[in-house]
N, C-alpha and C positions, 0 to 999 in steps of 0.2 A: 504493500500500500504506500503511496507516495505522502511523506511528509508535507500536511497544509503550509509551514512554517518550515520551509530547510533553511540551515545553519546560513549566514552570510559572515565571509570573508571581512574582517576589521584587518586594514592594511596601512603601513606609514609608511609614507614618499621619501628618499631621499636623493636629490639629483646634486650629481657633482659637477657644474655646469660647464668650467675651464676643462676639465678631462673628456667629456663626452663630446663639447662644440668643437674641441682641437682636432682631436683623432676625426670626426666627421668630414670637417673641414680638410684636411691632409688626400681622403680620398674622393671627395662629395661635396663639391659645395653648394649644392642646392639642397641636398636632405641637409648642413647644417644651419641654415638659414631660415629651412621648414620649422628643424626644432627650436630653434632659438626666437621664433618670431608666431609661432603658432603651440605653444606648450598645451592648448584646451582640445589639440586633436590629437596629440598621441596621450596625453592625460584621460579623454575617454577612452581610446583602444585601450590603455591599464586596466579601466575599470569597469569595463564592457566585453571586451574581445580576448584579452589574455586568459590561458588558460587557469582554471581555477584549482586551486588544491583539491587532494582526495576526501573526500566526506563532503565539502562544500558545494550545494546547488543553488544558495539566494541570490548567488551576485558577491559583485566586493565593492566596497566602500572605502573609500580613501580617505581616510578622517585626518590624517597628518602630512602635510606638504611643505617642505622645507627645500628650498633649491638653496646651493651656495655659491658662490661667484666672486672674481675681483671685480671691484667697483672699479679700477681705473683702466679698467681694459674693458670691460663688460657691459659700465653701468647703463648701456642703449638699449640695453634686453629687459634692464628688471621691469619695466613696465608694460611688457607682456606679460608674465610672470604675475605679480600682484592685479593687475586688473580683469585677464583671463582666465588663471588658473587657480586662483585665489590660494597664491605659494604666498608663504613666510619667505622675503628676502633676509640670509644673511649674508653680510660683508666681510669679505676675506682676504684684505688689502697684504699685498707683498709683505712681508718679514725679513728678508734679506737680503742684498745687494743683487742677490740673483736671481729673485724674484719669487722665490720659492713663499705661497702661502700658508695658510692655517686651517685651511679647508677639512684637509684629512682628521687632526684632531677635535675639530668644533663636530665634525661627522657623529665619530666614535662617542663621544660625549652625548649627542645627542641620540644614536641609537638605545647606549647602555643605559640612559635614563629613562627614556622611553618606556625600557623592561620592567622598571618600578611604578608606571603609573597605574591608576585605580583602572582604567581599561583596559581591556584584556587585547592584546594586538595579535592575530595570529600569524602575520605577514609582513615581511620586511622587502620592503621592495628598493636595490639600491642601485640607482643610475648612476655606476660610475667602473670603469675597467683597470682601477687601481688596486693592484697585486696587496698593497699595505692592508685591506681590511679583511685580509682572508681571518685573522684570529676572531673578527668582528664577526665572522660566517660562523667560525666554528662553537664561542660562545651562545650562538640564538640557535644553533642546533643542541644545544647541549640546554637551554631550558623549551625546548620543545616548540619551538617555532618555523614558520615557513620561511625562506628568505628566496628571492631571485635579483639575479645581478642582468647586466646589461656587457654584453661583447662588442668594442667598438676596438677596433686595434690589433694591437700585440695583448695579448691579457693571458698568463698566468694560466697553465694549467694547474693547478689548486686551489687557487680563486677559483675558477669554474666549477673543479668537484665539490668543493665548500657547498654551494648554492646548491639549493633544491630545483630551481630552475633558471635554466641561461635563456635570454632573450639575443640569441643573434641579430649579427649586422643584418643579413639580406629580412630578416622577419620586420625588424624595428622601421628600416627605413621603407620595404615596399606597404607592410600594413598599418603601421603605426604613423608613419610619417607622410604615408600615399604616396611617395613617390614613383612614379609607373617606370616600367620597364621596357623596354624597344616593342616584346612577346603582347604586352598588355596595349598600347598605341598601334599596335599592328593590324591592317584593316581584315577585317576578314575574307577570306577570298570567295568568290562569287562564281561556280563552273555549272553550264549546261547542266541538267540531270547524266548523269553517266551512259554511257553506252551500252549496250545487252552485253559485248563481249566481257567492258569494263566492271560494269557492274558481279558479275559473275569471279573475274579473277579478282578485285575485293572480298568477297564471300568464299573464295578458297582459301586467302590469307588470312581472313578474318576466322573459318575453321582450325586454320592452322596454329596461330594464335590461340585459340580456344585449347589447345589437346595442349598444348607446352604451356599455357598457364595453368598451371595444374600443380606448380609449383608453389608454397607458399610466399604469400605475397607478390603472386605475377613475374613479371619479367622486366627486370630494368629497361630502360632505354638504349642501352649499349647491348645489350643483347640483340634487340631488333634487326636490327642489318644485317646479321647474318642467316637468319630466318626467314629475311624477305628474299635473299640471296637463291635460295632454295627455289625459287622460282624464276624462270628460263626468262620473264617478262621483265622481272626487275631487272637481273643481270643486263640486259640488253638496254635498259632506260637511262638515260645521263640527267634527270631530273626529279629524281622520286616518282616515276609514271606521272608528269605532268602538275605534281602538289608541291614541287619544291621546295621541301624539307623532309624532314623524317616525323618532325609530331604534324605536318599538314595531313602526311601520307596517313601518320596513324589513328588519327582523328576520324576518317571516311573510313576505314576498315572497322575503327571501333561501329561506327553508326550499321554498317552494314550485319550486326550481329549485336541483340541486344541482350549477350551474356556477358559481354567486353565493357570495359569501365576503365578508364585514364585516371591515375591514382596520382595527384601531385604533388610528388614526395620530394626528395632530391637525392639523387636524380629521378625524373617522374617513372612512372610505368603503369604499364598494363595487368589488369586483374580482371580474373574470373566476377561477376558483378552477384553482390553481395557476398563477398568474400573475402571483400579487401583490408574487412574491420580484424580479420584474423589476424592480420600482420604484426605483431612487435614493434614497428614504429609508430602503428599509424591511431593509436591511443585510445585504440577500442578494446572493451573488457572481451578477456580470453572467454573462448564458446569453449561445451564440456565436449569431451570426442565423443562423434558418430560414428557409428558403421559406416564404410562408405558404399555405395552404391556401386553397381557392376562396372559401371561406364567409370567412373574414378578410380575403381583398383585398374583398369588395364592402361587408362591413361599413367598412373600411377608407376605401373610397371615397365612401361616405355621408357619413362623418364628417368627413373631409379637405374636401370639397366644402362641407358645412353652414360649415367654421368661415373656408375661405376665404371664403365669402360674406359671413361677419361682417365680417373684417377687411379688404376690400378696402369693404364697407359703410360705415367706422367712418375711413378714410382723407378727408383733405384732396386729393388726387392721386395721378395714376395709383400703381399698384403697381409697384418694382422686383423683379422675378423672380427674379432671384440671390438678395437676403432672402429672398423668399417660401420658397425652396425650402430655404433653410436653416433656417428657421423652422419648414417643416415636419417636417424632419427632424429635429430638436429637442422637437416638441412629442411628435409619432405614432411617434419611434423608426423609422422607414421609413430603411435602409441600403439609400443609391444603390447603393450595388454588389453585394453576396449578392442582393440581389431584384430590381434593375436597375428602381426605381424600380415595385415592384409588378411587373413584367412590362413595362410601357412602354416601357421602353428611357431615356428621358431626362422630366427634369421639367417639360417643355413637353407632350411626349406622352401624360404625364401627363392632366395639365390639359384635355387633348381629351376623356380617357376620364369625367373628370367632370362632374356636373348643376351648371354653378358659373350657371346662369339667365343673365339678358342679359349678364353678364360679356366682355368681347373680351379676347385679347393683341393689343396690339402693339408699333411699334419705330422707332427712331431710329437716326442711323446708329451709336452707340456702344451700346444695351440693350435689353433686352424689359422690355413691363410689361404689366399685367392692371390694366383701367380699368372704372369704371360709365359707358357712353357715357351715361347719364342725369345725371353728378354732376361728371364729371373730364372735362379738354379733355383732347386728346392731346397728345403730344410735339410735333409738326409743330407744331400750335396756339398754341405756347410764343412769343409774341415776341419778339427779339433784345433783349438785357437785363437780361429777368427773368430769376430763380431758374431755374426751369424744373420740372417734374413733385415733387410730394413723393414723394419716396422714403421707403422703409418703414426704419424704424432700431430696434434691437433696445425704445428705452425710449419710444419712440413710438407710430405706431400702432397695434405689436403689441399694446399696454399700452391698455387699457380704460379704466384711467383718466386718459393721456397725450389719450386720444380723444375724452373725455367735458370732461376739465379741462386743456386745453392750456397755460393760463399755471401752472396750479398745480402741477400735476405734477413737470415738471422739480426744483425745491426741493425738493418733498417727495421726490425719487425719492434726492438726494443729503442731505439729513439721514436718510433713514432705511438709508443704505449705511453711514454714519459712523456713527450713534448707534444703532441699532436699532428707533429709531421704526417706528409697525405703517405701513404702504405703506396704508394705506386712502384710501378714495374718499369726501368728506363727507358722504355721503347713509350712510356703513357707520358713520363715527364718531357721527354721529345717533340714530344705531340704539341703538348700542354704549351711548352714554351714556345715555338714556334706557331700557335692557333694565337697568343698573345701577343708576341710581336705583330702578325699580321694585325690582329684586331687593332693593335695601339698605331701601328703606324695608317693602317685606312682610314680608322674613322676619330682619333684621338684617343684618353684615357677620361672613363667617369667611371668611377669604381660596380657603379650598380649595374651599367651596362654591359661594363668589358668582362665581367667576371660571368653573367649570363651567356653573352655570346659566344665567350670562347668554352664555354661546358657544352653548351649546343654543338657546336661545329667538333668537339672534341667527342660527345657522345654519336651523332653521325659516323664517323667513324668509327666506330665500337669501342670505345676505349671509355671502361668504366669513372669516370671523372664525374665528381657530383660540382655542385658549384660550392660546397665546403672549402674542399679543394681549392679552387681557385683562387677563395679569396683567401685561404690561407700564404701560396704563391705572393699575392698581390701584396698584402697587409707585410711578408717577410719581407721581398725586394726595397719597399718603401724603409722599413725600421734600418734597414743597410743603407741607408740614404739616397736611395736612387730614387728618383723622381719619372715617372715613366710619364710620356708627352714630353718631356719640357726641351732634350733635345734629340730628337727624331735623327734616322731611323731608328728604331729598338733592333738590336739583335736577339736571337734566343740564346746564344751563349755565355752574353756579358747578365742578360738575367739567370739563365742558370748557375752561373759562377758567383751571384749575387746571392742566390737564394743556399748555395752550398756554403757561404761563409755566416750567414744568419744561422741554418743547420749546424755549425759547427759552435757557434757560441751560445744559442740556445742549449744544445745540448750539455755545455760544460756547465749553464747554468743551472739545469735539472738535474746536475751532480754524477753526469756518466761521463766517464775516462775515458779520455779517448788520447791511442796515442798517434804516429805518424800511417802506420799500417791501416788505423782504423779512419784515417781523414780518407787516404789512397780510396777503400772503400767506399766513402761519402760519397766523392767525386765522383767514384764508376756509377754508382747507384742515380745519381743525378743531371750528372753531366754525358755521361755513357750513350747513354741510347744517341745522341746528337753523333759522338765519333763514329758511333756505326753507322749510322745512315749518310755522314759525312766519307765513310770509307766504304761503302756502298758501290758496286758499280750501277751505272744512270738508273739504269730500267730494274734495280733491286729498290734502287732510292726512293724511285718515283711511286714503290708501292706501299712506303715506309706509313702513309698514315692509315691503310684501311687495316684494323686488327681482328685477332682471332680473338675468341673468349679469352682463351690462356695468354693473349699480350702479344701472339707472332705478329708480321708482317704475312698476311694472306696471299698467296700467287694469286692473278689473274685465274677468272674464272675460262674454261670452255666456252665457247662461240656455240649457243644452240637457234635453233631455228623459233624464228617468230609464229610461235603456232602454240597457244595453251594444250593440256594435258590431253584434252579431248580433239586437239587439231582444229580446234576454233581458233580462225586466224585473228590476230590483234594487233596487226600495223594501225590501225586509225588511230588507237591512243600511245603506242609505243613510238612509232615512227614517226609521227609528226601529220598523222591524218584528223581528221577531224574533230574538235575536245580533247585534243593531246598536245602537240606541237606546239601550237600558239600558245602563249601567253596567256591565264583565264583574267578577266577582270579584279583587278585590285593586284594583282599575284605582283608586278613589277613593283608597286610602292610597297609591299611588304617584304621585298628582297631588300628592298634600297634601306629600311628600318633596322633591318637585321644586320646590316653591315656584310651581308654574304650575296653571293654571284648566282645561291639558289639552289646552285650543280648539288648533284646527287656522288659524293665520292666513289670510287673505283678504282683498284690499283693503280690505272696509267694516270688517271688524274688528280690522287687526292692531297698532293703536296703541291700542287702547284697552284702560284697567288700565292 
């Protein structure tokens, strides 16, 4: 029964106005002019649209508002402040020659007394990405309080874990602050109703689609391309079959099947529709397991089977089973006990009922494992001595890029646990840095844009890049003092070599040692993927940006005939016949928005621009 009266959120404000307008201002200067000059609109996104603590359905109320600021640099803002947002200005005038305020402890003061008032506060809400009040977190977690901070910058990972919740940069300034993005100004495109042939290969992608989300949580966006691939139509298209992007194309596939749902995550993706609450990010209460259904155990087994094939592919030795099976139960959400392993009974019985190709189990006197008798000796095989069978371990061969970069990985897996560094694979930071340079040198640098665009053009290419990612890139190159725009052209090397010396002293800050060996490694991890594709010959180079799941560079596909599955011919939309070729209405100003040419990547074309 629903509470007449649920609980509402009592919450106090505290905005650190010098820290958050500066960092804003460094990458955005139109979101820091929004906050500074409009405080009564992200002041309701606080107290309307942010999410609310566990237990609480009233709403939150913001009963305490205090902004702090230097009056001799600031004081043109307090009178938005006082007369819109109805903030307590205080005044926090320089203290020493260098300008340094008093802000931080007038803060702390005014949190910790806050905790003694007769009202009960269950919420601390603190605008500001200054590493100094992590103690101030971990106190108000320690008498039972809510706190969230605000990510504007370089900020502390521990300040973040402190906080019960972080308001990111891309959330604060596109929902809080409105500021739109190139995606959200982008008109929308206007085409013909589809073609009988057109309409038809939509509805086979769009079933296709269907059987491979089936996976929890759908399918990234980076996954997509190579799925579409799979289809002799798209192969053959130099513009996403006439939609000119990858979420244009995925948009009309989703329409064409109303099991399909575009989930806007980051990176966004596709989910089975009403499914999509299952996921672990997407902040919906866990459902209890079902039985599944005929149609989803065999989808089920499709998919289980494809990816064990990967990962027992991508192993150094045999597979152990016990990983295996908790790996799968982890990845596919498959509960050993309501489904009793699908119906199988046990996860070896499993393993019978699926296509895993020349795969064998077997056993030694102490485990089972699943080997390529083509790749991997068995256990018996093992001489008195050696190691014996590689075992699967969760940061290994499970891990693609553990698989792909054995020495590099490990380092990279543990600076990016401590610092937040992106977990990318050299062949994505390649990508990444060189989709950035293009982006800054075509269209300039505004933090909101560039860091969308170049996750879009980076995800078009398969390369798992969320826009976390980026702006983490973004926000480190800047804290190394480099100023991107200011003098063009941008390289991708002088930013990767930028972002590899921030990595290095980040890291020394999060108290991991590193010595000459271990920088060597940074460098290849970061800088790497550029000297390969820099050492590349042309037509290896030229294929360097379209990737596989696992991080490769993909060969060109086969040349197949323009004829769908059934020999219904489809030149009219492929080839440039009619509702294909042309241009649809609107489609040209939403290229020109995007800062992109439209093209649909493919090995021979995806690096070039």
């Amino acid at each position: 029964m629903n509470d007449p009266n649920p609980p509402i959120v009592r919450s106090a404000l505290f905005v650190d106005f010098d820290n958050v307008y500066i960092n804003l201002k460094e990458h955005d200067e139109d979101a820091a002019a929004q906050f500074a000059n409009n405080p009564d609109r992200w002041l309701t996104w606080l107290e309307e649209a942010m999410p609310l603590p566990p237990y609480f359905e009233g709403g939150r109320r913001i009963l305490i508002r205090r902004c702090y600021l230097n009056p001799q640099t600031f004081s043109a803002f307090r009178p938005h402040f006082t007369r819109y947002g109805a903030f307590e200005v205080v005044d926090c005038p320089p203290l020493t020659a260098r300008g340094k305020t008093s802000t931080d402890i007038h803060m702390v003061m005014d949190i910790l007394d806050t905790l003694t008032q007769p009202v009960y506060f269950n919420e601390f809400i603190i605008l500001s990405g200054d590493a100094d009040f992590t103690p101030v977190l971990l106190k108000l977690r320690k008498h039972d309080r809510f706190s969230v901070v605000l990510s504007i910058g370089f900020v502390a990972a521990p300040y973040k874990a402190a906080a019960f919740h972080v308001i990111s940069q891309d959330v604060f300034v596109h929902d809080a602050l409105g500021i739109a993005t190139a995606q959200d100004e982008e008109p929308e495109m206007t085409r013909d109703e589809p073609s009988w042939n057109e309409a038809r290969l939509l509805h086979r992608m769009a079933e296709r689609l269907y059987e491979a989300a089936v996976l929890p949580g759908g399918i990234q966006a980076s996954d997509l391309p190579n799925i579409y691939r799979e289809f002799g139509e798209f192969r053959q298209s130099t513009n996403w079959l006439g939609y000119f992007s990858l979420r244009n194309l995925t948009q009309s596939i989703v329409r064409a099947d109303e099991g399909l749902v575009i989930i806007d995550d980051d990176p966004w993706r596709v989910a089975r529709a009403g499914e999509e609450a299952t996921d672990a990010g997407s902040g919906g209460a866990a459902r209890p397991p079902e039985e599944p259904d005929l149609e989803t155990v065999e989808s089920l087994h499709k998919a289980i089977g494809e990816w064990i094939r990967q990962i027992v592919g991508q192993a150094q030795g045999p597979v152990l089973l016990s990983s295996l099976g908790n790996a799968v139960k982890q990845r596919f959400r498959v509960d050993s006990v309501s489904s009793r392993w699908l119906g199988a009974g046990t996860f070896r019985a499993l393993l019978g009922e699926l296509d895993l190709g020349d795969l064998r189990q077997v056993s030694d006197e102490h485990n089972h494992y699943l080997l390529d008798p083509a790749r991997h000796e068995p256990p018996e095989a093992i001489a008195p001595g050696d190691s014996g069978p590689q075992m699967v371990a969760p940061g290994q061969v499970l891990d693609p890029f553990h698989a792909r970069h054995p020495d590099i990985a490990p380092l990279a897996r543990r600076i990016s646990n401590l610092t937040e560094a992106p977990y990318l694979m050299p062949e994505h930071y390649a990508l990444l840095f060189r989709e950035l340079a293009r982006e800054v040198n075509e269209q300039g640098y505004q933090m909101t844009r560039t860091s969308k665009t170049v996750r879009d053009r980076c995800v078009e290419r398969g390369a798992p890049i969320a826009r976390s990612h980026v702006n983490y890139i973004l926000v480190g190159i800047n804290y190394s003092g480099h100023r991107l725009g200011v003098n063009p052209p941008e390289d991708p090397r002088v930013l990767a070599e930028k972002v590899v010396e921030n990595t290095i002293n980040y890291s020394r800050t999060a108290q991991i040692e590193l010595n000459a060996a271990d920088e060597t490694i940074i460098r290849r991890w970061i800088v790497g993927g550029l000297d390969e594709v820099a050492a590349a010959p042309a037509h290896e180079a030229a294929g360097a940006g379209w990737l596989t799941a696992s991080g490769a560079p993909e060969e060109a596909a086969p040349p197949s005939p323009l004829y769908s599955a059934d020999d219904a011919p489809v030149e009219e939309y492929v080839s440039g016949g009619e509702g294909a070729g042309a241009v649809p209405e609107g489609a040209a100003e939403a290229r020109h928005d995007r800062g992109s040419n439209g093209d649909q990547p493919s090995p021979e074309t995806a690096d070039e621009g």
